[in-house]
PDB file of N, H, CA, C and O in Angstrom:
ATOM      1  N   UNK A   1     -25.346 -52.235   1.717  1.00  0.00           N
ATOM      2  CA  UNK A   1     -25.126 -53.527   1.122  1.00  0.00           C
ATOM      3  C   UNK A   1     -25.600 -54.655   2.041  1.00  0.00           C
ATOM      4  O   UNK A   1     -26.242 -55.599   1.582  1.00  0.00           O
ATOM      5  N   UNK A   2     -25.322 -54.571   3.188  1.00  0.00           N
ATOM      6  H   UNK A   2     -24.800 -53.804   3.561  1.00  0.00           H
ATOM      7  CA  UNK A   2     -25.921 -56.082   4.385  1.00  0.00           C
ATOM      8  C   UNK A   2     -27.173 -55.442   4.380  1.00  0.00           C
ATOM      9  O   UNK A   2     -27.852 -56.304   4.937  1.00  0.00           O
ATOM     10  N   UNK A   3     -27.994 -54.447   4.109  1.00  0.00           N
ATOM     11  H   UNK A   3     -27.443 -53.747   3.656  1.00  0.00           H
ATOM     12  CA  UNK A   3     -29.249 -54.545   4.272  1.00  0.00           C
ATOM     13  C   UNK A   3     -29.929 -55.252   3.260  1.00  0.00           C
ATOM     14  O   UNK A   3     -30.873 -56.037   3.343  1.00  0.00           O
ATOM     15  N   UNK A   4     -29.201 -54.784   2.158  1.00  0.00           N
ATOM     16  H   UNK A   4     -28.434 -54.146   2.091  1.00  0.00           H
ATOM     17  CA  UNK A   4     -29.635 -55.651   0.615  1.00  0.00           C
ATOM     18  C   UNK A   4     -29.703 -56.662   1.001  1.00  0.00           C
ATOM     19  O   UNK A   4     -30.750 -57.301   0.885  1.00  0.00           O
ATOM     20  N   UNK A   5     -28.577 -57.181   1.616  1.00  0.00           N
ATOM     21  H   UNK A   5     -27.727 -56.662   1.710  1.00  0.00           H
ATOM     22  CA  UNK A   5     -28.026 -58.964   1.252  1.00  0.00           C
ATOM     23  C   UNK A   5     -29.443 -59.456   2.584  1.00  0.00           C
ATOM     24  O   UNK A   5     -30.123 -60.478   2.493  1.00  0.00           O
ATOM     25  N   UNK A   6     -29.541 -58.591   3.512  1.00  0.00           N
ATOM     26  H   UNK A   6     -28.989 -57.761   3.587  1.00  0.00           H
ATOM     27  CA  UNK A   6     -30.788 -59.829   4.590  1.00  0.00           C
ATOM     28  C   UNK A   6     -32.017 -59.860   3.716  1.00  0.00           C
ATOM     29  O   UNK A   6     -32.683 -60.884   3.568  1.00  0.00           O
ATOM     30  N   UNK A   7     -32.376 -58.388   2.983  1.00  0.00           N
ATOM     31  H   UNK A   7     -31.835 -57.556   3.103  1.00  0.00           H
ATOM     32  CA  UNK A   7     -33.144 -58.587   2.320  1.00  0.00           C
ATOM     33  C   UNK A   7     -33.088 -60.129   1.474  1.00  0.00           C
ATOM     34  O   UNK A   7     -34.030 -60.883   1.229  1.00  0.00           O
ATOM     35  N   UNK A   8     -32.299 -60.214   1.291  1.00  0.00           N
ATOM     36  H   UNK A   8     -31.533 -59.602   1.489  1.00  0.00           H
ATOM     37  CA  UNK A   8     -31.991 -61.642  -0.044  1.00  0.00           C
ATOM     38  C   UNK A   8     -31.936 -62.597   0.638  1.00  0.00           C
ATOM     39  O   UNK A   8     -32.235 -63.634   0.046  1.00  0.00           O
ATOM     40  N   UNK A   9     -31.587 -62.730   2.002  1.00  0.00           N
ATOM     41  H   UNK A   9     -31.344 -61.887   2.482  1.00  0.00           H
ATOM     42  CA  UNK A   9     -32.047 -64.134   2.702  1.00  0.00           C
ATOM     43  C   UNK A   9     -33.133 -64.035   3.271  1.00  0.00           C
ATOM     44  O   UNK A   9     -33.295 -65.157   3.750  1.00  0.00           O
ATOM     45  N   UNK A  10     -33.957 -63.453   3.526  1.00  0.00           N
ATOM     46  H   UNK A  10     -33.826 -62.541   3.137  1.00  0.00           H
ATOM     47  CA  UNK A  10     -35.283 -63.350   4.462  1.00  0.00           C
ATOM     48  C   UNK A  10     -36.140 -64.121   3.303  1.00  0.00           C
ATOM     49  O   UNK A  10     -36.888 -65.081   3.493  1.00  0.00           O
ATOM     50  N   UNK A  11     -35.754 -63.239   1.594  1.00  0.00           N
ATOM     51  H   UNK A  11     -35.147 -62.459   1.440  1.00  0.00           H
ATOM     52  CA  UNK A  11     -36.698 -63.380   0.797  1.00  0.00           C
ATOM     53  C   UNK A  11     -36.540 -65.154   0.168  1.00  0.00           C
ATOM     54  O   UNK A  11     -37.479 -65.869  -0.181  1.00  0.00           O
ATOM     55  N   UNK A  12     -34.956 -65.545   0.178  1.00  0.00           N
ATOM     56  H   UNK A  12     -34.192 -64.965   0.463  1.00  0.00           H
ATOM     57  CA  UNK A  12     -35.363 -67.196   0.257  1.00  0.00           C
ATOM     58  C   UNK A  12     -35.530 -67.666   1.445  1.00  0.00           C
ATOM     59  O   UNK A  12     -36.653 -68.164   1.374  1.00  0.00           O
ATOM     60  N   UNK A  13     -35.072 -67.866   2.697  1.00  0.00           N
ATOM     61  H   UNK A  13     -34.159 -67.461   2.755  1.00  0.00           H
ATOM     62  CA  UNK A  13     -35.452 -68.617   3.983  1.00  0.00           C
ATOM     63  C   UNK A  13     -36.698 -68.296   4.095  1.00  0.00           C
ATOM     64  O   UNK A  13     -37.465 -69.200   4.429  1.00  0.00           O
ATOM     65  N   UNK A  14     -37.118 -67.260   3.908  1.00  0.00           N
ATOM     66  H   UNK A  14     -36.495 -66.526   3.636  1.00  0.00           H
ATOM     67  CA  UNK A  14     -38.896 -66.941   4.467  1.00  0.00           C
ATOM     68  C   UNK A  14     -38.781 -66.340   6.407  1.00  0.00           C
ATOM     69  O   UNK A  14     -39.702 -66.190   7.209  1.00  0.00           O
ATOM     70  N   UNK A  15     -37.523 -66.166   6.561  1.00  0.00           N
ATOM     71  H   UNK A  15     -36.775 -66.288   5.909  1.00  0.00           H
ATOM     72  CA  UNK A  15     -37.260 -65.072   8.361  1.00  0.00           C
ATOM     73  C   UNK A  15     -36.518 -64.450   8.071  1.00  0.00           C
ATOM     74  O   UNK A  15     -35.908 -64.312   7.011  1.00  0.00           O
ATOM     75  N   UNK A  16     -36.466 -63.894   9.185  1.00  0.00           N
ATOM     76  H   UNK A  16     -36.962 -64.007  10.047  1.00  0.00           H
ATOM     77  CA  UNK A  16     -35.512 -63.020   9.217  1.00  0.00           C
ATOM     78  C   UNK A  16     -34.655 -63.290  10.466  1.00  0.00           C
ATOM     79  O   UNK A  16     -34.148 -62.310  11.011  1.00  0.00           O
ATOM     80  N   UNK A  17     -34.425 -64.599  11.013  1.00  0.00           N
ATOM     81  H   UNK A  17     -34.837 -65.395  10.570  1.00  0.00           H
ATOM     82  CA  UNK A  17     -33.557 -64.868  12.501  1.00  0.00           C
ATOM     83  C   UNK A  17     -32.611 -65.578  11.307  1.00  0.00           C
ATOM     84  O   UNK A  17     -32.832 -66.575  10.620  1.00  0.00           O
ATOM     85  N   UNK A  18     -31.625 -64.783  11.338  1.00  0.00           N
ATOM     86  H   UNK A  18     -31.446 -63.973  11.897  1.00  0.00           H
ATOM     87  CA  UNK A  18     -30.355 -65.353  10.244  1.00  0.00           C
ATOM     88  C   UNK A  18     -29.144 -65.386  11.498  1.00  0.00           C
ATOM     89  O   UNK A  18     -29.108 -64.686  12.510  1.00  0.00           O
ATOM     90  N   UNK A  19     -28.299 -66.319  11.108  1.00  0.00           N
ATOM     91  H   UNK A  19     -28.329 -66.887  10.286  1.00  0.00           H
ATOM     92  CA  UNK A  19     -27.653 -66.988  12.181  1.00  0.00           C
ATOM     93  C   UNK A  19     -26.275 -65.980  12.465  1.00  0.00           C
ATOM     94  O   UNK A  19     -25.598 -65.592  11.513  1.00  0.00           O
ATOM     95  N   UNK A  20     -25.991 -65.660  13.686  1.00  0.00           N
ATOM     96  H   UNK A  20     -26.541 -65.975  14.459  1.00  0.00           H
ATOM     97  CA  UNK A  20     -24.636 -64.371  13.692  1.00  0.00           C
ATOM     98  C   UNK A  20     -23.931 -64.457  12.371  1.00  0.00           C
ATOM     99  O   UNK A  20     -23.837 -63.579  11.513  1.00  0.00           O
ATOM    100  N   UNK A  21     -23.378 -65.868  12.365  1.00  0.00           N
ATOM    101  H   UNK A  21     -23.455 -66.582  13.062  1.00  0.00           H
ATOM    102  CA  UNK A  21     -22.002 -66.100  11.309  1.00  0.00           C
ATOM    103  C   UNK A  21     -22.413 -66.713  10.599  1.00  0.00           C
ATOM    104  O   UNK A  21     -21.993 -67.865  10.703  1.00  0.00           O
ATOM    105  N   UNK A  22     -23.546 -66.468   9.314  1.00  0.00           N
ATOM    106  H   UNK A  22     -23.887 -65.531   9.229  1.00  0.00           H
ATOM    107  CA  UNK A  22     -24.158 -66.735   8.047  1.00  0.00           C
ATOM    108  C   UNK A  22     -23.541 -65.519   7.249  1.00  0.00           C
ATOM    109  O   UNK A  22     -23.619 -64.344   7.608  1.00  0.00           O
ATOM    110  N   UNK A  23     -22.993 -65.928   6.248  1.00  0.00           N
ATOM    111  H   UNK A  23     -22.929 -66.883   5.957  1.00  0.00           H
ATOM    112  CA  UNK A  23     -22.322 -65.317   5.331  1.00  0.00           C
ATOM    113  C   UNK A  23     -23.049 -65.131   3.670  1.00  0.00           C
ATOM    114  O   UNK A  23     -22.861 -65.966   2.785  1.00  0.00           O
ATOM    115  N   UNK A  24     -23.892 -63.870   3.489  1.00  0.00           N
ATOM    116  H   UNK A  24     -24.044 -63.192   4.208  1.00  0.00           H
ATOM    117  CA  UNK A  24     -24.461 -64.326   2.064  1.00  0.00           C
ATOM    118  C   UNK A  24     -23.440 -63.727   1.054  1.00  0.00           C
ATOM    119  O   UNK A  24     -22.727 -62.950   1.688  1.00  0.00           O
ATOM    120  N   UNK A  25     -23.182 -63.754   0.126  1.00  0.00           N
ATOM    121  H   UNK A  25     -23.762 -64.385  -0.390  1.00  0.00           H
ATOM    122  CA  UNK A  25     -22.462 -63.989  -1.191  1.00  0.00           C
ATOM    123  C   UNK A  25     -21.128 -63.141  -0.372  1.00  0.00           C
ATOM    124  O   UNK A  25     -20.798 -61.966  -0.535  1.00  0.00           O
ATOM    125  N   UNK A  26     -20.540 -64.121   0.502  1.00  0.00           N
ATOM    126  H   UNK A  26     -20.808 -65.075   0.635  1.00  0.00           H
ATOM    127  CA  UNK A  26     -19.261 -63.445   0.984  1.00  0.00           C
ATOM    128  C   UNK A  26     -19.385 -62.498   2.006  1.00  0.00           C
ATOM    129  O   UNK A  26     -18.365 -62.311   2.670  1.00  0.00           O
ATOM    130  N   UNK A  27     -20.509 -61.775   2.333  1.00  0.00           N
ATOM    131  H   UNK A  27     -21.338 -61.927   1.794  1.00  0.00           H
ATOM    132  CA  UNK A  27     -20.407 -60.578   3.510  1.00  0.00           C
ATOM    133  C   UNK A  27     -21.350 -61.607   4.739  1.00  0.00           C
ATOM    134  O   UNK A  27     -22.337 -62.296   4.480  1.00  0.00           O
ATOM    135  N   UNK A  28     -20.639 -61.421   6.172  1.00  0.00           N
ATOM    136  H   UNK A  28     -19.837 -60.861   6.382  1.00  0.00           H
ATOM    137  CA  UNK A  28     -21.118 -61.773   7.080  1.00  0.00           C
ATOM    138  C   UNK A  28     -22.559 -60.652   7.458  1.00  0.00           C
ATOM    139  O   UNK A  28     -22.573 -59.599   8.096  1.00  0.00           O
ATOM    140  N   UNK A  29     -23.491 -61.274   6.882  1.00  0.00           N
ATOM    141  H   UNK A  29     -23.480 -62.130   6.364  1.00  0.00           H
ATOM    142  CA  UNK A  29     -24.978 -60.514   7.727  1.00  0.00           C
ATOM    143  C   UNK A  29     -25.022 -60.625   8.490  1.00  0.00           C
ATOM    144  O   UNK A  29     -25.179 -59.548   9.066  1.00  0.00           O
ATOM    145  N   UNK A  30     -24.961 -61.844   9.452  1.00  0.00           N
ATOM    146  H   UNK A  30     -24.834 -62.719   8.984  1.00  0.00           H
ATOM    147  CA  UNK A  30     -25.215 -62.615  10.551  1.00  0.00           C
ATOM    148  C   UNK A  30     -24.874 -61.814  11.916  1.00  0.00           C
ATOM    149  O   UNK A  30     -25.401 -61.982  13.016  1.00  0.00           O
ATOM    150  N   UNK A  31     -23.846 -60.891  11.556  1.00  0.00           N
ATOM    151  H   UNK A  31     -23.418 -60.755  10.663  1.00  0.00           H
ATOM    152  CA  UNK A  31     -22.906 -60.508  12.993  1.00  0.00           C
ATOM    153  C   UNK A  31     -23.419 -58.734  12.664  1.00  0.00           C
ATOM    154  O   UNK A  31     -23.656 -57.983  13.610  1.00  0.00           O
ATOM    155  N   UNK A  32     -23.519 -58.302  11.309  1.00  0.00           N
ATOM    156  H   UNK A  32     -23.326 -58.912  10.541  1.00  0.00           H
ATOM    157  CA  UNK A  32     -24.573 -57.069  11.080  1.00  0.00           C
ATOM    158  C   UNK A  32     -25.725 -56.984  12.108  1.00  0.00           C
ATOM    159  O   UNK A  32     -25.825 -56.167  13.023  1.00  0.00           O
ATOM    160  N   UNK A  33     -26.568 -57.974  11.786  1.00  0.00           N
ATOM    161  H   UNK A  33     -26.487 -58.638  11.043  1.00  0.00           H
ATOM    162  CA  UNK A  33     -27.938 -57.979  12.092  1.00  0.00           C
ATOM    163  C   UNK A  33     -27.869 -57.842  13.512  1.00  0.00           C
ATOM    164  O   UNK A  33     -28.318 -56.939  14.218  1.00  0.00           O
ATOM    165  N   UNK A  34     -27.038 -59.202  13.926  1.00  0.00           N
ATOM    166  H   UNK A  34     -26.673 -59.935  13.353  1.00  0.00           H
ATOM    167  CA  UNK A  34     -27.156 -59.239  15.685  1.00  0.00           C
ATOM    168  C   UNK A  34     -26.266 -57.488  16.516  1.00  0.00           C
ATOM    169  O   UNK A  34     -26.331 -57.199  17.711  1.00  0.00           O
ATOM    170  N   UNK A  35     -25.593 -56.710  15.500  1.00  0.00           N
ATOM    171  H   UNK A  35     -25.540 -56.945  14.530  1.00  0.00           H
ATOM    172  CA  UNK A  35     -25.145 -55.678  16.043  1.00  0.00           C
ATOM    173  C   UNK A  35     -26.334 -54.963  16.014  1.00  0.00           C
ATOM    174  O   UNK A  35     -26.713 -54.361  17.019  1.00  0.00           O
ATOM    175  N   UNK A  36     -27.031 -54.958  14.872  1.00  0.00           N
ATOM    176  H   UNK A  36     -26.724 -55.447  14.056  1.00  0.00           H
ATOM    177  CA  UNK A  36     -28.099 -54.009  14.694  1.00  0.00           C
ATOM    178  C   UNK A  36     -29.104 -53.942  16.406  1.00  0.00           C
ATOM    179  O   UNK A  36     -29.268 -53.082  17.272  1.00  0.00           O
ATOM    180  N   UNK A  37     -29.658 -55.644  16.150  1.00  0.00           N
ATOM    181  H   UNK A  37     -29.524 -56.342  15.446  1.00  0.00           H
ATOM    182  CA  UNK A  37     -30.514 -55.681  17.402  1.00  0.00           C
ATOM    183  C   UNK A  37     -30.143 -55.515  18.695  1.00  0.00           C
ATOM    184  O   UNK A  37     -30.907 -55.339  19.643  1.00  0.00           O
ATOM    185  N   UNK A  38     -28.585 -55.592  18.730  1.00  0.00           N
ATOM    186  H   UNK A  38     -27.964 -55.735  17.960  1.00  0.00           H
ATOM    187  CA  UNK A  38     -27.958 -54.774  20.235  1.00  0.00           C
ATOM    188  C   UNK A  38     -28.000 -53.399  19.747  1.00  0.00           C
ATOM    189  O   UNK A  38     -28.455 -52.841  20.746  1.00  0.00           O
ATOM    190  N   UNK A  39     -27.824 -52.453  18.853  1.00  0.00           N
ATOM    191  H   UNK A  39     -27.455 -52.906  18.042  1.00  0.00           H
ATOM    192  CA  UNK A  39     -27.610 -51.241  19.625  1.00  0.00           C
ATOM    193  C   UNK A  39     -29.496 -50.871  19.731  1.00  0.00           C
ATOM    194  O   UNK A  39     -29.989 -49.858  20.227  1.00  0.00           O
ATOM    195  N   UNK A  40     -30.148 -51.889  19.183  1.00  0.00           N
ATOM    196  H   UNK A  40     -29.747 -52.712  18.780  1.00  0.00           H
ATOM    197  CA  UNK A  40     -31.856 -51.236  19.212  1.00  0.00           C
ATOM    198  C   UNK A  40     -32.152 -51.391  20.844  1.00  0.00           C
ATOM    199  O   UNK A  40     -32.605 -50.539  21.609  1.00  0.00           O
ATOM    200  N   UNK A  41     -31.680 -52.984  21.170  1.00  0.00           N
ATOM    201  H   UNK A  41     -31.312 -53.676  20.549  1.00  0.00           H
ATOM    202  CA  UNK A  41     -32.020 -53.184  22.852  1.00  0.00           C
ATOM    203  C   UNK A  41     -31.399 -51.884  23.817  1.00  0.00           C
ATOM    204  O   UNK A  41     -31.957 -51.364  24.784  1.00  0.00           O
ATOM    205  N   UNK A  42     -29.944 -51.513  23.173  1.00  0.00           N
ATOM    206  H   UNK A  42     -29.491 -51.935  22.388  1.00  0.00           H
ATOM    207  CA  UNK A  42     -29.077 -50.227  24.023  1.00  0.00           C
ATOM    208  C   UNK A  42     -29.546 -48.929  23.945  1.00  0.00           C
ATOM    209  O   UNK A  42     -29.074 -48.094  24.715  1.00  0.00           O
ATOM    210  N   UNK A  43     -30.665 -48.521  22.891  1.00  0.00           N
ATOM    211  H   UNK A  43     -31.049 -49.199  22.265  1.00  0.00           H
ATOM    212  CA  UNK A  43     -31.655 -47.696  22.561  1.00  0.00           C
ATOM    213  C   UNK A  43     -30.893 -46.647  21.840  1.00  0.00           C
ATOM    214  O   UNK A  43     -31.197 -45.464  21.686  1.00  0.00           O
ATOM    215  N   UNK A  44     -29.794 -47.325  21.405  1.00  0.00           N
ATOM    216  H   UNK A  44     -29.546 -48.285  21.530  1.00  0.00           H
ATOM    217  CA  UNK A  44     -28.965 -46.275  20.638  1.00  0.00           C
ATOM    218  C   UNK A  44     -28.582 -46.282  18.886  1.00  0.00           C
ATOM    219  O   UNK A  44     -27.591 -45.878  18.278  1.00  0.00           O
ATOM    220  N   UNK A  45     -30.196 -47.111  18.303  1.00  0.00           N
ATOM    221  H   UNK A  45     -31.001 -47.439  18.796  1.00  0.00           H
ATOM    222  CA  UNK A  45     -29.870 -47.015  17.213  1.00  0.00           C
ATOM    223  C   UNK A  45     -31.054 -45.770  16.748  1.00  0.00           C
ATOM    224  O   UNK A  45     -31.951 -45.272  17.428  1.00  0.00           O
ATOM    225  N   UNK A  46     -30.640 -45.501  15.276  1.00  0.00           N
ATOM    226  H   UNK A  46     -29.912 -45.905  14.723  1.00  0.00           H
ATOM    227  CA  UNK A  46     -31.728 -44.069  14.842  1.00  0.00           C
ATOM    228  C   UNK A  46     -32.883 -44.998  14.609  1.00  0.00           C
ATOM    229  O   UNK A  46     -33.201 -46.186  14.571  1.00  0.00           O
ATOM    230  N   UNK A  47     -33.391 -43.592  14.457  1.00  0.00           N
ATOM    231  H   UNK A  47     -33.132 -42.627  14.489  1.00  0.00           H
ATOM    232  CA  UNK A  47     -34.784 -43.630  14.610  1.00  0.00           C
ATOM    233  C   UNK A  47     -35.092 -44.788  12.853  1.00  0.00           C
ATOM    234  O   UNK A  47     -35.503 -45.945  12.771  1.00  0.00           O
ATOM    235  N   UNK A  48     -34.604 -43.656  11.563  1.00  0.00           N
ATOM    236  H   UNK A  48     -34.270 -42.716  11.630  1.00  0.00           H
ATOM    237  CA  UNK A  48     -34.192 -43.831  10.717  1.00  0.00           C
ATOM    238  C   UNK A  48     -34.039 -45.741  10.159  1.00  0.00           C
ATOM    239  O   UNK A  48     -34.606 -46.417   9.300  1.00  0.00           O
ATOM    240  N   UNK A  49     -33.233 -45.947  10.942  1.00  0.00           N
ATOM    241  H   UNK A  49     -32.772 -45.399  11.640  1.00  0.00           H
ATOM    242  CA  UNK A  49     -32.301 -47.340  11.149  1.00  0.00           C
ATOM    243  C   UNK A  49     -33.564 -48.229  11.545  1.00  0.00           C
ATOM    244  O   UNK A  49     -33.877 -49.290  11.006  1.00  0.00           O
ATOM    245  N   UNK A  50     -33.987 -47.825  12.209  1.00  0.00           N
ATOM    246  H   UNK A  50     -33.732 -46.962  12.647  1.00  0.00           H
ATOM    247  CA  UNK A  50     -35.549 -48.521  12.779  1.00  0.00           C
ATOM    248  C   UNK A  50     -36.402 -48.848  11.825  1.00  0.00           C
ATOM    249  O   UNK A  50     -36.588 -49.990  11.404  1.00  0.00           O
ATOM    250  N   UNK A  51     -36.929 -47.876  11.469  1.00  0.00           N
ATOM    251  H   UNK A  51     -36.778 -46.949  11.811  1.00  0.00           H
ATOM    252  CA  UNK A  51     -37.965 -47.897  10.294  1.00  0.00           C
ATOM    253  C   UNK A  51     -37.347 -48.846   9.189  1.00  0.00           C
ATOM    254  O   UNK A  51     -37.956 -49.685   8.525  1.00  0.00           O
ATOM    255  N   UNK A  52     -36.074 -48.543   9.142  1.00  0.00           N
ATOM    256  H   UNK A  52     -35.580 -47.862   9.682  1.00  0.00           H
ATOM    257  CA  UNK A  52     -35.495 -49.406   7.589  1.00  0.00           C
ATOM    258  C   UNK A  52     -36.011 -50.696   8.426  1.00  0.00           C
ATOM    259  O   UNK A  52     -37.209 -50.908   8.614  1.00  0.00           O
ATOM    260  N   UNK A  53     -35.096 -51.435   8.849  1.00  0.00           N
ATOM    261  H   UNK A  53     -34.123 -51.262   8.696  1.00  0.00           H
ATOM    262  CA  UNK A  53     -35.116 -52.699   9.678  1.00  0.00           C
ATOM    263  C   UNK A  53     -36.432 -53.132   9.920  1.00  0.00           C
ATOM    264  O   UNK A  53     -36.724 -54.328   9.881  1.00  0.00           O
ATOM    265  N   UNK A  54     -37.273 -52.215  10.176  1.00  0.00           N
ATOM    266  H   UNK A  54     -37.035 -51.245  10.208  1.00  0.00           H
ATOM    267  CA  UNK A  54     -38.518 -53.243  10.335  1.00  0.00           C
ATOM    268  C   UNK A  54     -39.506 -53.150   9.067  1.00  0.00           C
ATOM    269  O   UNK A  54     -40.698 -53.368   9.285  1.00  0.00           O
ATOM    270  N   UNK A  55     -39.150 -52.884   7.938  1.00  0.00           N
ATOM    271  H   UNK A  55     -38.182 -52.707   7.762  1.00  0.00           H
ATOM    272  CA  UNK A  55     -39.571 -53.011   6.433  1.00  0.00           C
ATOM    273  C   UNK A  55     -38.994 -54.498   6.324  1.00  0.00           C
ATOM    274  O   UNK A  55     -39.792 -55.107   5.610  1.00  0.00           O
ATOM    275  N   UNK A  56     -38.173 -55.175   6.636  1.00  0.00           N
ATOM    276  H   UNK A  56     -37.526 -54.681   7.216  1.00  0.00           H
ATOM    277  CA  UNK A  56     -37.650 -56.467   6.165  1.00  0.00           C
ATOM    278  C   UNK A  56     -38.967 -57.552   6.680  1.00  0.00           C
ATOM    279  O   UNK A  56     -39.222 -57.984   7.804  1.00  0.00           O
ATOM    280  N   UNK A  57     -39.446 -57.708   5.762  1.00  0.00           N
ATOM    281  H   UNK A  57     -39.239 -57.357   4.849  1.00  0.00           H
ATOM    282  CA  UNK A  57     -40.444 -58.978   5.751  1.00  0.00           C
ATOM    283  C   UNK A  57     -40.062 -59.792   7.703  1.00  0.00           C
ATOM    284  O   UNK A  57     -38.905 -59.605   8.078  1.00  0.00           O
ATOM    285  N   UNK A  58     -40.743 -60.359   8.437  1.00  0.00           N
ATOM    286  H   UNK A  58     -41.683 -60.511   8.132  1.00  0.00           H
ATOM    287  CA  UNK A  58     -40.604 -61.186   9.016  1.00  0.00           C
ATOM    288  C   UNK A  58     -39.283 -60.399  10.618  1.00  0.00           C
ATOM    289  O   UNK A  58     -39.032 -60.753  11.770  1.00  0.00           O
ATOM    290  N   UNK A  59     -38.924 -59.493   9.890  1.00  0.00           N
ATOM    291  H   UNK A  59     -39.129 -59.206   8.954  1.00  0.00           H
ATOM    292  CA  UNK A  59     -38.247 -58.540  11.410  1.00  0.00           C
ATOM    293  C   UNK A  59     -38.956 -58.958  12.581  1.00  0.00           C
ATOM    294  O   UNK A  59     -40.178 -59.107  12.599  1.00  0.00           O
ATOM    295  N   UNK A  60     -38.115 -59.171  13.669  1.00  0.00           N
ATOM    296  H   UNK A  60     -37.122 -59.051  13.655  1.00  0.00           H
ATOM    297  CA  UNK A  60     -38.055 -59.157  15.211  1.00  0.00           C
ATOM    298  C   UNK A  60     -36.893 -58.471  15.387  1.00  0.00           C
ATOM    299  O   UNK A  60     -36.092 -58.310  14.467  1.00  0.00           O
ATOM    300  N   UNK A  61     -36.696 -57.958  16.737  1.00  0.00           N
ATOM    301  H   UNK A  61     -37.347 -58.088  17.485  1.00  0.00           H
ATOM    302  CA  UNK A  61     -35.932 -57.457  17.785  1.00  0.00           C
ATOM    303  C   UNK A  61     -35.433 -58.484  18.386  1.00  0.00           C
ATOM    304  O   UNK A  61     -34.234 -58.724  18.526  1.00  0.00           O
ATOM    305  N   UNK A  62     -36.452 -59.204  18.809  1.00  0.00           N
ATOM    306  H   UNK A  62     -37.427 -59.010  18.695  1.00  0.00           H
ATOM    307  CA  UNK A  62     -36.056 -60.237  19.609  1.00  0.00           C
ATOM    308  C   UNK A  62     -36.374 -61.816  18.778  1.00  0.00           C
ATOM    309  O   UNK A  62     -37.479 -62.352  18.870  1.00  0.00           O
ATOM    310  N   UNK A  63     -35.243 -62.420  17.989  1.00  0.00           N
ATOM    311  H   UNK A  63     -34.346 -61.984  17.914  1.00  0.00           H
ATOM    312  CA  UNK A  63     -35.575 -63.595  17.380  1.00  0.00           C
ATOM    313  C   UNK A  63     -35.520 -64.691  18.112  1.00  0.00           C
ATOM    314  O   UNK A  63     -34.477 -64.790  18.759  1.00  0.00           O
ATOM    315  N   UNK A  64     -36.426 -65.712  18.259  1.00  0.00           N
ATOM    316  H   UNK A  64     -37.273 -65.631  17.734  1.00  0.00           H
ATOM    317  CA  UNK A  64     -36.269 -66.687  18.684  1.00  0.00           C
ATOM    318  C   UNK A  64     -34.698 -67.963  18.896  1.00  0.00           C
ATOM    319  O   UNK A  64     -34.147 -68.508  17.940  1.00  0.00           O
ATOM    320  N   UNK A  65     -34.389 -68.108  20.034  1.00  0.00           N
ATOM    321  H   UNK A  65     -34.837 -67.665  20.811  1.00  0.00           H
ATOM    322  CA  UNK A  65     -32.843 -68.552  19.698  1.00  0.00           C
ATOM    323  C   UNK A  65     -33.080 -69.771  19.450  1.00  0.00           C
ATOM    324  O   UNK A  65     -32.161 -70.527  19.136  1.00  0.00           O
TER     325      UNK A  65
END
């Protein structure tokens, strides 16, 4: 479901650097996403998890702060 929902903000904002505590229709993505890109920096996310994540239009690892 938070993969859906960044999908749905990337596709109106046009990025994908969505803010920790941005909330789309009620679920916090914001604090998803930034977990996501810590466990990728801790090298402990799947492989799997990877590939999804960087299908999202406009994906970084490292978003501009």
């Amino acid at each position: 479901m938070r993969y859906s929902l960044s999908l749905q903000y990337v596709k109106r904002e046009g990025h994908a650097n969505i803010p920790q505590r941005h909330l789309e229709n009620g679920t916090n993505i914001g604090s998803w996403v930034n977990t996501q890109r810590g466990l990728y920096a801790q090298g402990t996310l799947s492989h799997d998890r990877i590939d999804r994540l960087e299908q999202i239009p406009n994906w970084t690892w490292y978003p501009k702060q």
